[in-house]
C-alpha positions as CSV (number, residue, x, y, z in Angstrom):
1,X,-55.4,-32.3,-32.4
2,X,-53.0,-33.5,-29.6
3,X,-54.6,-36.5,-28.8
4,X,-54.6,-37.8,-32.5
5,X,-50.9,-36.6,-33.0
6,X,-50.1,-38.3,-29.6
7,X,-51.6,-41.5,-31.0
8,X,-50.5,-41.4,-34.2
9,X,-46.8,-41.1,-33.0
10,X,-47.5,-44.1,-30.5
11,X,-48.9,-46.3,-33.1
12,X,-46.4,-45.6,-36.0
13,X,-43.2,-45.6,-34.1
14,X,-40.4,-47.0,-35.4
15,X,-37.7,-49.3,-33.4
16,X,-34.9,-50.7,-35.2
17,X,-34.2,-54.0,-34.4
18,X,-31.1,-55.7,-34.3
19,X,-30.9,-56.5,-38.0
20,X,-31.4,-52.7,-38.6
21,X,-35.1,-53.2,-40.0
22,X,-37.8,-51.2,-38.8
23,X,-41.1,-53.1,-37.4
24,X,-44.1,-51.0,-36.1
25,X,-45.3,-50.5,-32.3
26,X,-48.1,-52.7,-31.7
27,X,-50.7,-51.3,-29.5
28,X,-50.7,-54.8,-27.2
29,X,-46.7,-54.1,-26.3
30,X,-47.6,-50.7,-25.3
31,X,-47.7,-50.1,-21.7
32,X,-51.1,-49.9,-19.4
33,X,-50.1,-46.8,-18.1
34,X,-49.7,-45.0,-21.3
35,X,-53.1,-46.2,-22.3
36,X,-54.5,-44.8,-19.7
37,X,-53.1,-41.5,-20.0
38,X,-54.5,-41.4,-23.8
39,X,-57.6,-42.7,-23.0
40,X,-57.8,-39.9,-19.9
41,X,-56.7,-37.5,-22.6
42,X,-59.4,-38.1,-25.0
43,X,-62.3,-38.7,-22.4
44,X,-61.2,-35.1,-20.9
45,X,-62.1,-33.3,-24.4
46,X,-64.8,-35.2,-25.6
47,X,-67.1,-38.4,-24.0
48,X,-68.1,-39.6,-27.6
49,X,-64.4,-39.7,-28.8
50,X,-63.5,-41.8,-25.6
51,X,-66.5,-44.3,-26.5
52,X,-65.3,-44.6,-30.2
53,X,-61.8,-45.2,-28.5
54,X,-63.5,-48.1,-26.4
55,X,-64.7,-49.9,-29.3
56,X,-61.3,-50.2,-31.1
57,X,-59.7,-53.0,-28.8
58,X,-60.0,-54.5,-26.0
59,X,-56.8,-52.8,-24.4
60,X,-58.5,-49.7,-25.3
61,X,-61.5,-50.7,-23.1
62,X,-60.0,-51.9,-20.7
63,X,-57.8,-49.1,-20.3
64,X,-61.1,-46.7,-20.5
65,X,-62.3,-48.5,-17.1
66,X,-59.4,-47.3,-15.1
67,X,-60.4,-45.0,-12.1
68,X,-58.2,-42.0,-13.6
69,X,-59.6,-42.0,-17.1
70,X,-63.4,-41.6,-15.1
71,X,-61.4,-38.7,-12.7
72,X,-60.7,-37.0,-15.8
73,X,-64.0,-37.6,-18.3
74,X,-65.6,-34.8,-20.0
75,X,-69.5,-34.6,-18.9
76,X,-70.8,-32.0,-21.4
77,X,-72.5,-34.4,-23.6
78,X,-75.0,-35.2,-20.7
79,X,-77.8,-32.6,-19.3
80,X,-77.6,-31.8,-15.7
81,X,-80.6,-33.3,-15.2
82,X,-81.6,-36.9,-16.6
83,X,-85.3,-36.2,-17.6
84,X,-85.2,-39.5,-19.3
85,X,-83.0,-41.7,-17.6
86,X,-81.2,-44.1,-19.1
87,X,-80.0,-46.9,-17.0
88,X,-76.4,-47.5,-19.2
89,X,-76.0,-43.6,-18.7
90,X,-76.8,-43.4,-14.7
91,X,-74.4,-46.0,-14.5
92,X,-71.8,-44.4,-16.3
93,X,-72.5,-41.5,-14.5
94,X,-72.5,-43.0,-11.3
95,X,-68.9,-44.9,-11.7
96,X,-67.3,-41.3,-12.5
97,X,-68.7,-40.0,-9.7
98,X,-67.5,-42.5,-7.0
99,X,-63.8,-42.3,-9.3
100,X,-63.7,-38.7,-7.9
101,X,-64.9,-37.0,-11.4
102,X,-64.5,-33.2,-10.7
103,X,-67.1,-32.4,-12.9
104,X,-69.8,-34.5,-11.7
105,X,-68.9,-32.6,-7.9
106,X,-69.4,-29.9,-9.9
107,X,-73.1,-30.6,-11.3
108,X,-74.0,-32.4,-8.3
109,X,-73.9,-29.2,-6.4
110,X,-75.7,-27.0,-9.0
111,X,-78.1,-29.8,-8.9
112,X,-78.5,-29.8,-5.0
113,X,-78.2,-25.6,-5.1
114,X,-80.1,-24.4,-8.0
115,X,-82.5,-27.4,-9.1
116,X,-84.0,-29.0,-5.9
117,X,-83.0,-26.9,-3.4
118,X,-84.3,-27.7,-0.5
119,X,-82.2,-25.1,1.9
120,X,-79.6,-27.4,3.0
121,X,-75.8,-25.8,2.5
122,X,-74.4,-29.3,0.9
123,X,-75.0,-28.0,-3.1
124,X,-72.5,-24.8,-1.5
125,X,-70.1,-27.1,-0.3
126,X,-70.0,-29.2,-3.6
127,X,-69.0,-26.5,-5.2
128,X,-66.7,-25.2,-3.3
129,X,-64.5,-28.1,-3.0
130,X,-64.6,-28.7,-6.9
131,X,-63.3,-25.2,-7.2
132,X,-61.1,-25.6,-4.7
133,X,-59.9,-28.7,-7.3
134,X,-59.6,-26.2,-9.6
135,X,-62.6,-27.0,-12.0
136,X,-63.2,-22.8,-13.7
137,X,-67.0,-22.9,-14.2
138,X,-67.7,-24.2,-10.4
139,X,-64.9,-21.5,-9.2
140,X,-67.0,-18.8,-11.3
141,X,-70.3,-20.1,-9.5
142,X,-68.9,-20.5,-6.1
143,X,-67.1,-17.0,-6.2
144,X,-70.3,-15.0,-8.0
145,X,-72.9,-16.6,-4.7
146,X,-70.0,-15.2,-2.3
147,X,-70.2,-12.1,-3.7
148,X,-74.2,-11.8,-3.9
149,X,-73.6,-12.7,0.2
150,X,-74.4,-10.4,3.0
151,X,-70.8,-11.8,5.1
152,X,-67.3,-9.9,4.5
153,X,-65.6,-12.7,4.9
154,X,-67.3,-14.7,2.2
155,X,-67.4,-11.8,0.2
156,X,-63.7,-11.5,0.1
157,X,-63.2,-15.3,-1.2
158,X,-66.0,-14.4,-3.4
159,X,-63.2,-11.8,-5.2
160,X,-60.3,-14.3,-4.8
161,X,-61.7,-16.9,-6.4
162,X,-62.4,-14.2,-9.4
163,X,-59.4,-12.8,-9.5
164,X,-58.0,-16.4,-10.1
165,X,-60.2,-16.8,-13.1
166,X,-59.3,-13.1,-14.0
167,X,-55.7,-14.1,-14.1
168,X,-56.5,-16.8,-16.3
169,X,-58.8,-14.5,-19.1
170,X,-61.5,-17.3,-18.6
171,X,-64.7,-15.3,-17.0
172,X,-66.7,-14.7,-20.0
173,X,-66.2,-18.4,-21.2
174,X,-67.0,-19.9,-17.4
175,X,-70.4,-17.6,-17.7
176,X,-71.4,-18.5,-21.0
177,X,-71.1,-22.8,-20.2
178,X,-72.7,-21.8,-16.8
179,X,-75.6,-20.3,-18.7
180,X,-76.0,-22.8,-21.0
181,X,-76.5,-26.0,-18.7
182,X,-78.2,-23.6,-16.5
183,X,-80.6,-22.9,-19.3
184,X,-81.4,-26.3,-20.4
185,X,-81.8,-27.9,-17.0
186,X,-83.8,-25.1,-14.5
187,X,-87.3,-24.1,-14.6
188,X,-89.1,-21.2,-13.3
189,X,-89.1,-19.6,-10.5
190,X,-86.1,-21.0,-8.4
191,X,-86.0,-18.2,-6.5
192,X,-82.7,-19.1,-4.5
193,X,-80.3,-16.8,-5.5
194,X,-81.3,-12.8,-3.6
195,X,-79.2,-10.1,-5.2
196,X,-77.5,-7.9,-2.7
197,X,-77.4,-4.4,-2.9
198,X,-74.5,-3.6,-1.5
199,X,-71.9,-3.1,-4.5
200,X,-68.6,-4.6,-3.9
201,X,-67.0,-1.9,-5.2
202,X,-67.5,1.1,-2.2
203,X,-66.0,3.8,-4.1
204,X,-68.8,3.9,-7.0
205,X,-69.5,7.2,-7.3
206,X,-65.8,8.2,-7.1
207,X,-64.3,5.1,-9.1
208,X,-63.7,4.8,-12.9
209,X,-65.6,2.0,-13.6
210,X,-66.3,2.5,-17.7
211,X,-63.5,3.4,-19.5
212,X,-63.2,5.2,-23.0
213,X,-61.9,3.2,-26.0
214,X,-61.9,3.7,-29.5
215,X,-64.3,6.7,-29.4
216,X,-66.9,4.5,-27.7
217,X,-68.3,3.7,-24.4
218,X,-67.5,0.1,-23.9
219,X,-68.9,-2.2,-21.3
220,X,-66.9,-4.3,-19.6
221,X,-68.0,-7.5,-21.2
222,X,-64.6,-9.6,-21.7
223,X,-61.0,-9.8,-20.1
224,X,-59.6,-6.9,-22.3
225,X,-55.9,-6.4,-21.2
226,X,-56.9,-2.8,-23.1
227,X,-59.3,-1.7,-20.0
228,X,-57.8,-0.2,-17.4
229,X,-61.1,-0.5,-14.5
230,X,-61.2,-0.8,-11.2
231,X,-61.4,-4.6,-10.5
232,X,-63.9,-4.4,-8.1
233,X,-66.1,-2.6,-10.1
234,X,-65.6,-5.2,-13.0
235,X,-67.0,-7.6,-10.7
236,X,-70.3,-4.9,-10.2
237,X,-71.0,-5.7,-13.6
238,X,-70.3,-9.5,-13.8
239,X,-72.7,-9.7,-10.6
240,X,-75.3,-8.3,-13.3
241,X,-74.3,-10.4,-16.0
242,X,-75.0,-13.2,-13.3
243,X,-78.2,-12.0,-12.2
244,X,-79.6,-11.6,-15.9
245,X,-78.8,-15.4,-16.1
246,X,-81.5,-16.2,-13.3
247,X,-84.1,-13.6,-15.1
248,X,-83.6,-15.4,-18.8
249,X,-84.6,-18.4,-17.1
250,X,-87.3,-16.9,-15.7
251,X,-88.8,-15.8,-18.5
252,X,-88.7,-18.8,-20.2
């Protein structure tokens, strides 16, 4: 793991003195800054690592309370939606959301588009400027809405911002976490989200959309560099795959 091999090295440096003895690097001479880039390491992988991390010194507290170690904490240990509020938690959540927390820009607009929609744009917007930010699962959101849109325009950003988590082999993996908080935080019936028709692709009947491989039809589930599909059809079927997402929760 990076984070313990970074801290390991920190903490078991050697520095030769000028006696030519070797004395080890105490965590109070290191310096703030390169606390808080550890800590913002840790809290970006895992919450409960960054808390254990928070109860081993007081630098390391007090580094975990700097505005760029909340920019960067991971938020997957906490539901979408708070069913049972906890006040230490809201508050928590609350602080990385004024530090500028992508992630929490990120929730708060699938909360505000998805769980109590109430028509307003603002949930859209949210998410967006996250994945404007570059967080992947609110770019795979954002760009899978513009596509289910009835404008051209946002239809077209829809397939840039797909074709940017395309490049990066990362669509499957940005649908699965979006299905998963999905899951555990919507309830029936949303009914926000209205399929259109109109396939992005407008060459179906002509284009090669399912390719041949290994004396099998496969669908195009995953980022294979093996397919060779038309790329707008390959956002046909994630359009489905996105859809079936709203129907699972349905039928809950």
């Amino acid at each position: 793991m990076v984070i313990s091999r970074l801290m390991k090295k920190m903490s078991n440096k050697k520095q030769q003195n000028d006696y030519g003895s070797s004395s080890t690097t105490s965590i109070k001479s290191l310096p703030k800054e390169m606390l808080v880039e550890v800590m913002a390491r840790v809290a970006s992988q895992s919450f409960s690592d960054l808390h254990n991390m928070k109860l081993c010194c007081k630098n390391f507290y007090t580094a975990s309370e700097d505005k760029y170690v909340l920019q960067h904490t991971s938020l997957d240990k906490f539901p979408l939606v708070q069913w049972y509020p906890n006040d230490k938690e809201l508050s928590f959540l609350e602080c990385c959301k004024k530090s500028g927390n992508i992630e929490s820009l990120y929730r708060e607009g699938l909360r505000e588009l998805f769980i109590y929609s109430n028509g307003k744009i603002s949930g859209l917007e949210r998410l967006k400027i996250a994945a404007q930010k570059g967080h992947r699962e609110a770019t795979y959101v954002y760009g899978m809405i513009s596509l289910s849109s009835k404008d051209d325009k946002l239809r077209k950003q829809g397939i840039e911002h797909m074709r940017f988590l395309s490049k990066s082999k990362c669509i499957t993996k940005c649908r699965a976490k979006v299905r998963l908080i999905l899951k555990g935080s919507m309830w029936r019936k949303q009914g926000i989200l209205v399929r259109n028709q109109t396939l992005v692709c407008p060459s179906k009947t002509t284009c090669n959309g399912w390719r041949l491989k290994k004396g099998k039809w496969l669908f195009l589930d995953d980022e294979d560099e093996e397919i060779d599909s038309c790329e707008l059809c390959r956002l046909d079927h994630e359009l489905k795959f996105f859809y079936d997402i709203f129907k699972e929760i349905d039928s809950i």
